[in-house]
DSSP file (Angstrom, degrees, kcal/mol; ACC not computed):
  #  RESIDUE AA STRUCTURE BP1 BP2  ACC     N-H-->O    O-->H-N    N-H-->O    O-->H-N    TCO  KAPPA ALPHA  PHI   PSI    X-CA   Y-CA   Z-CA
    1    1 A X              0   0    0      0, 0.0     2,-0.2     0, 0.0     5,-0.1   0.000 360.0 360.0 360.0 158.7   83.3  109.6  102.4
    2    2 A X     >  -     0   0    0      1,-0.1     4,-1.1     3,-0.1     5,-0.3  -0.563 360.0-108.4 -99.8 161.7   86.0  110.3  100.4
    3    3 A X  H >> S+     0   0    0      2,-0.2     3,-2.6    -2,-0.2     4,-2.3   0.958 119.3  42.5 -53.2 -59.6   89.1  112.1  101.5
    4    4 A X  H >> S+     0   0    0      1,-0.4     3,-2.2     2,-0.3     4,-1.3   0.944 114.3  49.4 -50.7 -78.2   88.2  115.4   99.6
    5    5 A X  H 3> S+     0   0    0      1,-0.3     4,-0.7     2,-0.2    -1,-0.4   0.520 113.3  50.7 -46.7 -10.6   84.6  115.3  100.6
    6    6 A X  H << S+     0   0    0     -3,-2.6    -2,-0.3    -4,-1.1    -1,-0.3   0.432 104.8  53.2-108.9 -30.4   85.9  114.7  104.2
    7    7 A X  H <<>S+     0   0    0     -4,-2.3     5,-1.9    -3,-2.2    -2,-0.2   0.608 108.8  50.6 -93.2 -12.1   88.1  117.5  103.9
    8    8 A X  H ><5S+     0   0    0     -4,-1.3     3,-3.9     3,-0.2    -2,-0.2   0.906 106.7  57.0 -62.1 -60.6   84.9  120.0  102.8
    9    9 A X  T 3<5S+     0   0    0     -4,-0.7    -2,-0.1     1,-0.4    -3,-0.1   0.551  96.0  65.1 -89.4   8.0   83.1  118.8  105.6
   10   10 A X  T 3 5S-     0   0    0      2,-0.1    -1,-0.4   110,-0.0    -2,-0.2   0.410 110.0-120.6 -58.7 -22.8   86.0  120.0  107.6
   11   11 A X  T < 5S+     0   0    0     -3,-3.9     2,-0.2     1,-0.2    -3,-0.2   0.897  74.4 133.1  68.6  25.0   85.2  123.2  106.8
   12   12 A X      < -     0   0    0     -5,-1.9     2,-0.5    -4,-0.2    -1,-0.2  -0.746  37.4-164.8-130.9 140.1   89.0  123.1  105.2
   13   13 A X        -     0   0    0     -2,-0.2     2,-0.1    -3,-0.1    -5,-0.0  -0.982  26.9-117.0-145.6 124.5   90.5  124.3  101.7
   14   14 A X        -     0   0    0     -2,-0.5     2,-0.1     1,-0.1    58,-0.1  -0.337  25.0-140.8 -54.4 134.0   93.7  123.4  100.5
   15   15 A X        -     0   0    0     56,-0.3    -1,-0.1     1,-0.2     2,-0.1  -0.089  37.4 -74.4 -97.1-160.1   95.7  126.2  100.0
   16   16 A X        -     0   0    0     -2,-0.1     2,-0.5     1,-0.1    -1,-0.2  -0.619  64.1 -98.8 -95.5 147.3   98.4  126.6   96.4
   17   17 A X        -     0   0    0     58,-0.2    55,-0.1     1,-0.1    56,-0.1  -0.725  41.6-107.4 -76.3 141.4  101.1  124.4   96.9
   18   18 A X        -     0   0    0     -2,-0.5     2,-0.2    22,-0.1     8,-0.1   0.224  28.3-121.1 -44.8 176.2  104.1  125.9   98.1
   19   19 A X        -     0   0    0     -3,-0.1     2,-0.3     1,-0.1    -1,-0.1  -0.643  31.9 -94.4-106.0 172.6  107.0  126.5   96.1
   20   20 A X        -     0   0    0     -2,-0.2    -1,-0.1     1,-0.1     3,-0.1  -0.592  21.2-152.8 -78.7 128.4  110.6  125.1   96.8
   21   21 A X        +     0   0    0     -2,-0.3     2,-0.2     2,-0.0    -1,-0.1   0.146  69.7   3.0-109.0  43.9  112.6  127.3   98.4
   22   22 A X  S    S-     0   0    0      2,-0.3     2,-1.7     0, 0.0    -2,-0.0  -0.742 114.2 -35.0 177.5-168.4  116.0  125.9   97.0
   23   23 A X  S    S+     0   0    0     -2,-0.2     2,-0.3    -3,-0.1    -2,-0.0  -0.279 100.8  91.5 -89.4  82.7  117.2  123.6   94.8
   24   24 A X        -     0   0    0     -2,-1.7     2,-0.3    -4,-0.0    -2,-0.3  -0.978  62.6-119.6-172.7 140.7  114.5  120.7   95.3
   25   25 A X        -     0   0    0     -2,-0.3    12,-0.4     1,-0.1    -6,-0.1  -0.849  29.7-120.1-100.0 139.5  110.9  119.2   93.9
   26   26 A X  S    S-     0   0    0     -2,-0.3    11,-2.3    -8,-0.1     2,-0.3   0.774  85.8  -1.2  21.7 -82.8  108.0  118.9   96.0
   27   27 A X  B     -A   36   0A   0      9,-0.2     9,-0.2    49,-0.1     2,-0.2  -0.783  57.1-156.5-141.4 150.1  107.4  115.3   95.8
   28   28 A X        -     0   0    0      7,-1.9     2,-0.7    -2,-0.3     7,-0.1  -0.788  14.9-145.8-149.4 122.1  109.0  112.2   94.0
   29   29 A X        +     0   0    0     -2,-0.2     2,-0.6     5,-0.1     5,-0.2  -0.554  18.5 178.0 -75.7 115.1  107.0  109.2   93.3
   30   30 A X  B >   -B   33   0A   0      3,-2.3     3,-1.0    -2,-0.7    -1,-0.0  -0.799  70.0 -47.0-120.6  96.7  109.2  105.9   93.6
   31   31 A X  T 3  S-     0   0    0     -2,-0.6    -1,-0.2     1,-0.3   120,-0.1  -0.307 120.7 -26.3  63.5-148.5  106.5  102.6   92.9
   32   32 A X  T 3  S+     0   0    0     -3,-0.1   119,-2.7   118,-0.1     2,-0.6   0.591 119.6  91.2 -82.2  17.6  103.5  103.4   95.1
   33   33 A X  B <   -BC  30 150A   0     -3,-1.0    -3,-2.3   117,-0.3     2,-0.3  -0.840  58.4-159.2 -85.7 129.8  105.0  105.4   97.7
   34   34 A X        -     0   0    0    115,-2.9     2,-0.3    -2,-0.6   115,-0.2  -0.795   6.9-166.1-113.8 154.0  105.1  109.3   97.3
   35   35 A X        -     0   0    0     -2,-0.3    -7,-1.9   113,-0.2     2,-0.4  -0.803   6.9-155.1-157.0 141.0  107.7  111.0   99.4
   36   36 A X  B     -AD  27 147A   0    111,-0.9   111,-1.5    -2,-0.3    -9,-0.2  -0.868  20.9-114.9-165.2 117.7  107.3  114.9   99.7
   37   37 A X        -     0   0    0    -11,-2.3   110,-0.5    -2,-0.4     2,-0.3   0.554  63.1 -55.9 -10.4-178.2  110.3  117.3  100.5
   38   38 A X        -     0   0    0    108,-0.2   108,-0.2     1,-0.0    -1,-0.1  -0.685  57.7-143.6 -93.2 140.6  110.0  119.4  104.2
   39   39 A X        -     0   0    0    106,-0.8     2,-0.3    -2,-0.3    31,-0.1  -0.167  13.0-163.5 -80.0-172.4  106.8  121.3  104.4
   40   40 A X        -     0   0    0    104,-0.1     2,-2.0    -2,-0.1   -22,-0.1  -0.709  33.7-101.1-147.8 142.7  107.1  124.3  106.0
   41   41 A X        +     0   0    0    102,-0.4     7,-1.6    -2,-0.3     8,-0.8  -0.300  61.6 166.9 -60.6  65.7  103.8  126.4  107.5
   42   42 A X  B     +H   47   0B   0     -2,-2.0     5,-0.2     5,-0.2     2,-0.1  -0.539  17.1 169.1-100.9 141.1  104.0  128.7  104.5
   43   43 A X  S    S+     0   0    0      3,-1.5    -2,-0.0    -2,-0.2    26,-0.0  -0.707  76.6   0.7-149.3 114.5  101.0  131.0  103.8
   44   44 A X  S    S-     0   0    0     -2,-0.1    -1,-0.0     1,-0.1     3,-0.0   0.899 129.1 -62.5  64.1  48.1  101.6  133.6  101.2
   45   45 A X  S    S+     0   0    0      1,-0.1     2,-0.3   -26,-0.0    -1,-0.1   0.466 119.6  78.4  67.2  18.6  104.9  132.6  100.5
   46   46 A X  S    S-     0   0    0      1,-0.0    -3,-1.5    -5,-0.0    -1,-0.1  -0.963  92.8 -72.2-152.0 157.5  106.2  133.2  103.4
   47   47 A X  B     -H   42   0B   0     -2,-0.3    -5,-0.2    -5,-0.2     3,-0.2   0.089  28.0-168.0 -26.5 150.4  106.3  131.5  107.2
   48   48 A X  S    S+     0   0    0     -7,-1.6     2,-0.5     1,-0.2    -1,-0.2   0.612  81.9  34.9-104.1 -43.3  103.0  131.8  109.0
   49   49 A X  S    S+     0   0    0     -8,-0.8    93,-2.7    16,-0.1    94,-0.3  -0.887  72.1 171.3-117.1 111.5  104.8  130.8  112.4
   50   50 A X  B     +I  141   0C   0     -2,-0.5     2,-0.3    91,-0.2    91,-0.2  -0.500  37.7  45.5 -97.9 168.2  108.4  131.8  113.2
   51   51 A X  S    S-     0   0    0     89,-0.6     2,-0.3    -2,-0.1    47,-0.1  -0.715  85.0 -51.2 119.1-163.6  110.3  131.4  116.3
   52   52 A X     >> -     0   0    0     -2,-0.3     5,-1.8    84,-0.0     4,-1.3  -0.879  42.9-128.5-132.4 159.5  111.0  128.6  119.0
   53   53 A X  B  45S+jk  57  99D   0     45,-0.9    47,-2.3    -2,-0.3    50,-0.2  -0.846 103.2  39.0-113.6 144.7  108.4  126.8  120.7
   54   54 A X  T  45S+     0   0    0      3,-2.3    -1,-0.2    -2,-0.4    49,-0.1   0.550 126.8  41.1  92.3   5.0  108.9  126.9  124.3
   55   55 A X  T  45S+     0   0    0     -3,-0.4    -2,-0.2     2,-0.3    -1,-0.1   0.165 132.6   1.3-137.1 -96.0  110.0  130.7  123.7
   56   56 A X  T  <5S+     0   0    0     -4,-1.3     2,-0.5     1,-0.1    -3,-0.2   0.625 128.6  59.8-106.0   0.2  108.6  133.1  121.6
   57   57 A X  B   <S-j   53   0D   0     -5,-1.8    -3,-2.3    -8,-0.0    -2,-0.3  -0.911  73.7-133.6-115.4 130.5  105.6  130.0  120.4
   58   58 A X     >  -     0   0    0     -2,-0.5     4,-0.6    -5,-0.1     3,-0.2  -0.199  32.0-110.0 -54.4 170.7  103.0  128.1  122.8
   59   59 A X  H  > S+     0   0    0      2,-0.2     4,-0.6     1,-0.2    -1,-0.1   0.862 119.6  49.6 -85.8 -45.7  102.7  124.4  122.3
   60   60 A X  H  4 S+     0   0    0      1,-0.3     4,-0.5     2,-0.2    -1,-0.2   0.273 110.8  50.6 -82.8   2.4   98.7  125.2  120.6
   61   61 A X  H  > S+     0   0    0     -3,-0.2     4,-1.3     2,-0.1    -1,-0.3   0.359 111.6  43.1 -92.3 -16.2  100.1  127.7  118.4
   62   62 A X  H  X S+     0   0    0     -4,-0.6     4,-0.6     2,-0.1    -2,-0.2   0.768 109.4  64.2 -87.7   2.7  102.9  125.2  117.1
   63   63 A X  H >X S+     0   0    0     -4,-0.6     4,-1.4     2,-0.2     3,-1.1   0.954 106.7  39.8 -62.0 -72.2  100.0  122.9  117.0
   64   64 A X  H 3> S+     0   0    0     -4,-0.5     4,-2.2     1,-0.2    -2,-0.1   0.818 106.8  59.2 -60.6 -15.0   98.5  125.0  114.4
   65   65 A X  H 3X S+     0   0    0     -4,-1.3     4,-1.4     2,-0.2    -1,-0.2   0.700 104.7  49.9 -90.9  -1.6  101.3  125.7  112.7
   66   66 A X  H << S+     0   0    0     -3,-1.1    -1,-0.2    -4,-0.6    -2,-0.2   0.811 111.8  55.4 -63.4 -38.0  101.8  121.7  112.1
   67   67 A X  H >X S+     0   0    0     -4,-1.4     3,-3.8     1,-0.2     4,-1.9   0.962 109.4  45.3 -69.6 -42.3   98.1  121.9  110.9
   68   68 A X  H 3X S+     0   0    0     -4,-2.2     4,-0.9     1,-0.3    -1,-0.2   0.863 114.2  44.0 -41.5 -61.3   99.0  124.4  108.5
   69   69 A X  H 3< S+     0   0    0     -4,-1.4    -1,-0.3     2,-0.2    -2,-0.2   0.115 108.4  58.7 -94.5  27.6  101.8  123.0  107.3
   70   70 A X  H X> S+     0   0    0     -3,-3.8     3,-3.8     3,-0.1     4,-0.8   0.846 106.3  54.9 -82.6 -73.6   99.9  119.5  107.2
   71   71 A X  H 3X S+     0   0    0     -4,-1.9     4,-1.2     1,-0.3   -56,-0.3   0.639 107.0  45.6 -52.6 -29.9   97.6  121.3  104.9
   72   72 A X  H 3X S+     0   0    0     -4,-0.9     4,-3.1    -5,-0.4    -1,-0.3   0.823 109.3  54.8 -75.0 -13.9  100.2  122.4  102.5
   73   73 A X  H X> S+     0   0    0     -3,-3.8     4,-1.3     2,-0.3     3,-0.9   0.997 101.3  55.3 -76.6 -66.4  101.6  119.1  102.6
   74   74 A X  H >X S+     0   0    0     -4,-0.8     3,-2.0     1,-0.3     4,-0.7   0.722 117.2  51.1 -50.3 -87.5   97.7  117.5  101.5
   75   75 A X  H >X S+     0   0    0     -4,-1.2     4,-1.8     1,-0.3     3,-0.9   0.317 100.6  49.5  20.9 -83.6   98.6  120.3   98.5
   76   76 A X  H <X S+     0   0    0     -4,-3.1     4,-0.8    -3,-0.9    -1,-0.3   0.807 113.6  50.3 -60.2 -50.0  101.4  119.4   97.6
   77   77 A X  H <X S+     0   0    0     -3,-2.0     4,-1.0    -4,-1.3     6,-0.5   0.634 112.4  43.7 -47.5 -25.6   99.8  115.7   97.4
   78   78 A X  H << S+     0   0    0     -3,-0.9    -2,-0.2    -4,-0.7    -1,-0.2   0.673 113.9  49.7 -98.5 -36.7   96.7  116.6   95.2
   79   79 A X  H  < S+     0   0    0     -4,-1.8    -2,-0.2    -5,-0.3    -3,-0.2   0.890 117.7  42.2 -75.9 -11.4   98.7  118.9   92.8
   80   80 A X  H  < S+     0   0    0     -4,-0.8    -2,-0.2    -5,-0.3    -1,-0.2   0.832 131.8  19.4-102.2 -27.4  101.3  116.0   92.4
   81   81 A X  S  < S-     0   0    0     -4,-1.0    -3,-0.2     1,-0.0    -2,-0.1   0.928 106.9-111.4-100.2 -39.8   98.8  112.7   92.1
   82   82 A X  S    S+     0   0    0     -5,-0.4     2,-0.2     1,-0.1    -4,-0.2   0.501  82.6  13.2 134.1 -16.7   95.6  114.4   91.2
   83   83 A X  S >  S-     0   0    0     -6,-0.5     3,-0.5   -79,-0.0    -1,-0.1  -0.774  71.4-114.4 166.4 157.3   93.6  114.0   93.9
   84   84 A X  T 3  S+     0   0    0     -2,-0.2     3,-0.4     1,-0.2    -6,-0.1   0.219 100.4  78.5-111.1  33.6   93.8  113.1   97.3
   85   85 A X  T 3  S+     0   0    0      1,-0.2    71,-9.0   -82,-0.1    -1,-0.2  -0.097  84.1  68.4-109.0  35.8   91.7  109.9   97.0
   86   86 A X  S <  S+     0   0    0     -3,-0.5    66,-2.1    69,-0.3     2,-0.5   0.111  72.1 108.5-107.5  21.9   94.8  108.1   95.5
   87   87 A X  E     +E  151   0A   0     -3,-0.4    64,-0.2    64,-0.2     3,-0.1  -0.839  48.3 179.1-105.3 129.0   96.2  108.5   98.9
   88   88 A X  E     -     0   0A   0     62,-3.1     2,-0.3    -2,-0.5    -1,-0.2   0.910  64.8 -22.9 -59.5 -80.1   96.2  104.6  100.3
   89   89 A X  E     -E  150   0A   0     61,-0.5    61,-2.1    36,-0.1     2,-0.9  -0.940  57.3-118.4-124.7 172.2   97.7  105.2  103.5
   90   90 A X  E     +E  149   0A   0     34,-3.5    59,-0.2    -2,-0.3    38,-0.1  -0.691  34.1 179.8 -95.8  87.4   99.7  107.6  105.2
   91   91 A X  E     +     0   0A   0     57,-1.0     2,-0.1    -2,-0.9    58,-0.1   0.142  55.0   5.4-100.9  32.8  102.9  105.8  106.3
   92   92 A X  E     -     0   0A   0     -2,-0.1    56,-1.4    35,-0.1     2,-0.4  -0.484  48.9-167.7 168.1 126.0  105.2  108.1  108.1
   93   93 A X  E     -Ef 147 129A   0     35,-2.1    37,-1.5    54,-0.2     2,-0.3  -0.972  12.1-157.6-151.5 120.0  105.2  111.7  109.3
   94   94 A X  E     - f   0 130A   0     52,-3.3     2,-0.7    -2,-0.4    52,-0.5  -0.957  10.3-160.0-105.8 124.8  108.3  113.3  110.4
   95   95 A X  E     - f   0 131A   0     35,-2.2    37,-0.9    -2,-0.3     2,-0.5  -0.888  11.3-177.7-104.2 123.7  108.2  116.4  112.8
   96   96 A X  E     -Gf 144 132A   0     48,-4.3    48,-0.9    -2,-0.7     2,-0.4  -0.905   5.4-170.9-136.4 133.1  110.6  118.8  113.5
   97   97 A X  E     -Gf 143 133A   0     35,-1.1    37,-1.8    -2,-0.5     2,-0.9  -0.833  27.3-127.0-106.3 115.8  110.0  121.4  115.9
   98   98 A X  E     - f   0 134A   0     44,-3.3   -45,-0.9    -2,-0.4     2,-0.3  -0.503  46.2-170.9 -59.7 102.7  112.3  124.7  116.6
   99   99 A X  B     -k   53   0D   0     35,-1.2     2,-0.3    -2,-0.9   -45,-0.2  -0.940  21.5-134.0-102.0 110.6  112.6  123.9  120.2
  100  100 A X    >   -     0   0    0    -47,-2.3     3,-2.5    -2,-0.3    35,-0.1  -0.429  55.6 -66.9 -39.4 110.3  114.0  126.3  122.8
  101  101 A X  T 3  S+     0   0    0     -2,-0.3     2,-0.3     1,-0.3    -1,-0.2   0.186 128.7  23.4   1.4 106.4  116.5  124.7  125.4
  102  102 A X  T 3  S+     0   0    0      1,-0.2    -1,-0.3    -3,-0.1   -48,-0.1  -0.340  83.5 150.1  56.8 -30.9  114.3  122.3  127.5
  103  103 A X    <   +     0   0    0     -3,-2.5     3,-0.2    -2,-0.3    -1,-0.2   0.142   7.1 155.0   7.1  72.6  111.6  121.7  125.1
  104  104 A X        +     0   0    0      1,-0.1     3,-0.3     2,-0.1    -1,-0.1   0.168  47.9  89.4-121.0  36.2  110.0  118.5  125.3
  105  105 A X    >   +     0   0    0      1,-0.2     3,-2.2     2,-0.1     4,-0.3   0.398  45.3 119.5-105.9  29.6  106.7  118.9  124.0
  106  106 A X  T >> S+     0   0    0      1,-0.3     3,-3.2     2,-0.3     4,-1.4   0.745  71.0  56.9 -37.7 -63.6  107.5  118.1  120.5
  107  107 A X  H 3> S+     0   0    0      1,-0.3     4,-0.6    -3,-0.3    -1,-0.3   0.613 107.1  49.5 -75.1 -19.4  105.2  115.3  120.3
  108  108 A X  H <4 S+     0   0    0     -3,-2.2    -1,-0.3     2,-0.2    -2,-0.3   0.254 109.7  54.3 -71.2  -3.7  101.9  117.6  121.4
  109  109 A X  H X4 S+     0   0    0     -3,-3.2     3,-1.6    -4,-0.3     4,-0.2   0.848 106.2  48.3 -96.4 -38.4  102.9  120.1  118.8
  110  110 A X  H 3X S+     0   0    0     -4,-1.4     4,-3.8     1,-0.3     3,-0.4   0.817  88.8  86.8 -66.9 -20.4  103.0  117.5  115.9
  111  111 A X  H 3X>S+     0   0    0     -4,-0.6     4,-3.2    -5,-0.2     5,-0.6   0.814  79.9  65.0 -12.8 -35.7   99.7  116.5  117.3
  112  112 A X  H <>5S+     0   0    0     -3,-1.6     4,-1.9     1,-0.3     5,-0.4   0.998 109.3  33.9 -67.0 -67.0   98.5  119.3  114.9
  113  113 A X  H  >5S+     0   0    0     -3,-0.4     4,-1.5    -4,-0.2    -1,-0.3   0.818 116.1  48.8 -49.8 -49.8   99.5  117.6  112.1
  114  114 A X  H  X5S+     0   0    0     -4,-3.8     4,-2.0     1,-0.2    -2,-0.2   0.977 108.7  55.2 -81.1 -38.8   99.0  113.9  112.7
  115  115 A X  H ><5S+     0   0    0     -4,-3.2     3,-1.1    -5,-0.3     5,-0.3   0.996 105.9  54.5 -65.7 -48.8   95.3  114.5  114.1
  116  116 A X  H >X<S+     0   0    0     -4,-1.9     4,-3.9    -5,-0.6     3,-1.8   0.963 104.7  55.9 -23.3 -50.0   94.4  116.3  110.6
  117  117 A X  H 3X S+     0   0    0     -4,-1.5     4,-2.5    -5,-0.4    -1,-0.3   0.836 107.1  43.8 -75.1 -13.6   95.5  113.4  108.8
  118  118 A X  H << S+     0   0    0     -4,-2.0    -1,-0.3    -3,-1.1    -2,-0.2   0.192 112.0  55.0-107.4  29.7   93.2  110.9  110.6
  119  119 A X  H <4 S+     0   0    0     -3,-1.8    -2,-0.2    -4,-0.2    -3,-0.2   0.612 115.1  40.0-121.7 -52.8   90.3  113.3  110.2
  120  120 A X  H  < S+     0   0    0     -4,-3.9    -2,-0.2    -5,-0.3    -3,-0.1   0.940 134.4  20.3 -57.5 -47.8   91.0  113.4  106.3
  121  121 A X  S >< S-     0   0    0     -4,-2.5     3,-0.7    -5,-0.3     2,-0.5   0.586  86.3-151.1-105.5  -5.4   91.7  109.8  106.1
  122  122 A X  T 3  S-     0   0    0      1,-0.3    -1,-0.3    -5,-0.2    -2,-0.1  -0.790  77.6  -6.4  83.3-124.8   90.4  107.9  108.7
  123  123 A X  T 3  S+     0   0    0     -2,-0.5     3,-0.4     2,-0.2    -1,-0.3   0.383 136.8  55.0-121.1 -12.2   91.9  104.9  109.8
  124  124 A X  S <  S+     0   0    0     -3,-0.7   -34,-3.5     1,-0.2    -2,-0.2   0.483  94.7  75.3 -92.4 -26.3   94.6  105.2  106.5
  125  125 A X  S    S+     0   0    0    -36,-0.2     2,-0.7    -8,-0.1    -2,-0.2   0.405  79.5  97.6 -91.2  -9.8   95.3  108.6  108.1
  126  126 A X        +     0   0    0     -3,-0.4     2,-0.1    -9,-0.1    -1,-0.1  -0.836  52.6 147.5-113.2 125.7   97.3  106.7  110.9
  127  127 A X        -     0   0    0     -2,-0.7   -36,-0.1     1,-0.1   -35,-0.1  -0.587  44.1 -78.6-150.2 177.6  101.0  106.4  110.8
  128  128 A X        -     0   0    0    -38,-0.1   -35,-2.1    -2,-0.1     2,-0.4  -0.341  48.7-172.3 -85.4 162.1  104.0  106.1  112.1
  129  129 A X  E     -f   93   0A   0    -37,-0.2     2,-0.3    -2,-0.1   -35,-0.2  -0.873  28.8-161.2-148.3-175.5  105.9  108.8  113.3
  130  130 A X  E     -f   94   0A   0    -37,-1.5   -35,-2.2    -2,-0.4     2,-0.6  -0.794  13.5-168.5-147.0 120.7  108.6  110.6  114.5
  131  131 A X  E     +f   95   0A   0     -2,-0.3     2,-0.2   -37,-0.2   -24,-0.2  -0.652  15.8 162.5-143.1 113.0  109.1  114.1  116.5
  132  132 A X  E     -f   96   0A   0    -37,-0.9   -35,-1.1    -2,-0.6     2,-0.2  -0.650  29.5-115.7 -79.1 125.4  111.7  115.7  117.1
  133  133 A X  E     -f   97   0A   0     -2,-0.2     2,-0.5   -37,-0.2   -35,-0.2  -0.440  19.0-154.7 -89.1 166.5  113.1  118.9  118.0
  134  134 A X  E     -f   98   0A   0    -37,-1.8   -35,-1.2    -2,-0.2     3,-0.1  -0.961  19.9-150.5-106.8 106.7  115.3  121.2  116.4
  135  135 A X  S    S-     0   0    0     -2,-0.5     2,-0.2   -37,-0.2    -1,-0.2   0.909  98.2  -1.4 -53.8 -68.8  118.0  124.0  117.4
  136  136 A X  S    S-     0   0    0    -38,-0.1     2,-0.4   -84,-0.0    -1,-0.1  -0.839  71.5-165.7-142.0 145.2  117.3  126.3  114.1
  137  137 A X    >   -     0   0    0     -2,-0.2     3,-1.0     4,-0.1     2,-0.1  -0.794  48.5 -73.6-121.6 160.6  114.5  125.1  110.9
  138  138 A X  T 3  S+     0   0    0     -2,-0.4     3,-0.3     1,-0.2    -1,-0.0  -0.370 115.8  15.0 -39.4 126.7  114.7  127.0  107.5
  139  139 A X  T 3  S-     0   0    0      1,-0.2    -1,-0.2    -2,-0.1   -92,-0.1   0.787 125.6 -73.7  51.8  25.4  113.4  130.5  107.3
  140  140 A X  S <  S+     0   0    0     -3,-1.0   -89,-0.6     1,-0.2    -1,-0.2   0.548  87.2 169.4  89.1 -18.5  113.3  130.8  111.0
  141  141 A X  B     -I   50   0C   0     -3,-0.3   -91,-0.2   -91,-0.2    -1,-0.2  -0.273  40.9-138.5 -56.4 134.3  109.8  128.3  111.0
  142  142 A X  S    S+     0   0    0    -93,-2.7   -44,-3.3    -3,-0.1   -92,-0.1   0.995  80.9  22.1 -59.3 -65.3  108.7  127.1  113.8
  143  143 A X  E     -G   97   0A   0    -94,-0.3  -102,-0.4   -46,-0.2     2,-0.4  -0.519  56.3-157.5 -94.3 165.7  107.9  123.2  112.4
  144  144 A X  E     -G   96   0A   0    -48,-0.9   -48,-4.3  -104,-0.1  -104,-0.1  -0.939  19.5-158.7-136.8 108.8  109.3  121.2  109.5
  145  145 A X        -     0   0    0     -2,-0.4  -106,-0.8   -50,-0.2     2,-0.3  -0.369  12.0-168.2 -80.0-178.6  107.1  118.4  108.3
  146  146 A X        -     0   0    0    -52,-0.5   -52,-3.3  -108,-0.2     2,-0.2  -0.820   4.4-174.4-146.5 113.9  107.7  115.2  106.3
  147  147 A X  E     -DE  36  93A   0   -111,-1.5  -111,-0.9  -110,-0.5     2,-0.3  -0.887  13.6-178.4-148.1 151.9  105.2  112.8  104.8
  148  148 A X  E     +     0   0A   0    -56,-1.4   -57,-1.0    -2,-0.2     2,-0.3  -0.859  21.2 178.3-146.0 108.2  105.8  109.6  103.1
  149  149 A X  E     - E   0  90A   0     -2,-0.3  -115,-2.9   -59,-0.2     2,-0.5  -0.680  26.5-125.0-106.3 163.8  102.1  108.2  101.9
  150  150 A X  E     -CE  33  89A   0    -61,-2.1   -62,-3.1    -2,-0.3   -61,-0.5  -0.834  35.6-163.1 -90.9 130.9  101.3  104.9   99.8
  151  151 A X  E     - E   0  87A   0   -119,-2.7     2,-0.3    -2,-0.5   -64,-0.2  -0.720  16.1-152.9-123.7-179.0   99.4  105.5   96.8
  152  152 A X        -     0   0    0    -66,-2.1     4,-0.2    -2,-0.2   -67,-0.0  -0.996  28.5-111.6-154.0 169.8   97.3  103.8   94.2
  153  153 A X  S    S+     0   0    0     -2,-0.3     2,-0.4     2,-0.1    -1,-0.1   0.855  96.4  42.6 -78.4 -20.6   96.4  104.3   90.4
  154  154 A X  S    S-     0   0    0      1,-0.1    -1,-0.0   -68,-0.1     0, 0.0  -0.913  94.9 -84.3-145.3 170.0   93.4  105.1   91.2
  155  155 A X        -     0   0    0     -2,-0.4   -69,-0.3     2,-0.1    -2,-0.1   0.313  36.8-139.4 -59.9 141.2   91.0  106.8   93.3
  156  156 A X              0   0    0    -71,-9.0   -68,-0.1     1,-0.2   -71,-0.0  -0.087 360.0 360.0 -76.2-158.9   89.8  105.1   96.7
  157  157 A X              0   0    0   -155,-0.1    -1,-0.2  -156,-0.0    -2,-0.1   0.580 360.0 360.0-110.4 360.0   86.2  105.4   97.7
């Protein structure tokens, strides 16, 4: 099944990609690797989850807000290649989570995020990662993602 048919049968719709919110593109394609800017869990242009996790956010609401801002991230990917069956693998996902003072469940929030990606992509959908917390994220957001996928000219099956 194809990523896109796989993400239907999710019951899941890509939302618009977000827009930059400073002086920075989306995505930049350097040979087959695509590279995309920090996500943030934007929905209607603005955070969906604010706060610290370990504070004012549970660990399964910063979970969704990873998913969220997984899902803008698959966005960001389809408006920039065209689809998201040019995606090869996925071969690095950086998390960073606005973490309150003892916070160490960082790697259960990105959860959100990494399990998404191996539901869209399967066995291509698993990558390395890294997650981390963060004293303060842009616009107050709970998570920041990072994605760095392998692509190819044309679609996979």
């Amino acid at each position: 099944m194809s990523a896109e048919d796989q993400l239907r049968a999710l019951g899941l719709e890509l939302p618009s990609p977000p827009k930059p919110v400073a002086s920075y593109v989306p995505a930049v394609q350097s040979g087959d690797l695509l590279f995309l800017s920090g996500i943030l869990p934007m929905r209607d242009g603005k955070p969906a989850w604010t706060g610290k996790l370990g504070r004012e956010l549970t660990v399964e609401q910063g979970a969704e807000a990873a998913r969220l801002a997984c899902l803008n991230a698959l966005a960001v990917i389809k408006a920039h290649l065209g689809s998201l069956d040019r995606v090869a693998r996925v071969v690095r996902l950086g998390g960073h989570v606005a973490s309150a003072e003892g916070f160490t469940q960082q790697p259960a929030v990105i959860n959100g995020a990494s399990d998404l990606l191996v539901a869209v992509f399967g066995e291509a959908g698993r990558h390395a990662r890294l997650a981390l917390g963060a004293f303060e994220l842009p616009l107050n957001a709970a998570i920041e993602l990072e994605l760095i996928v392998a692509v190819t000219s044309a679609a996979r099956p």
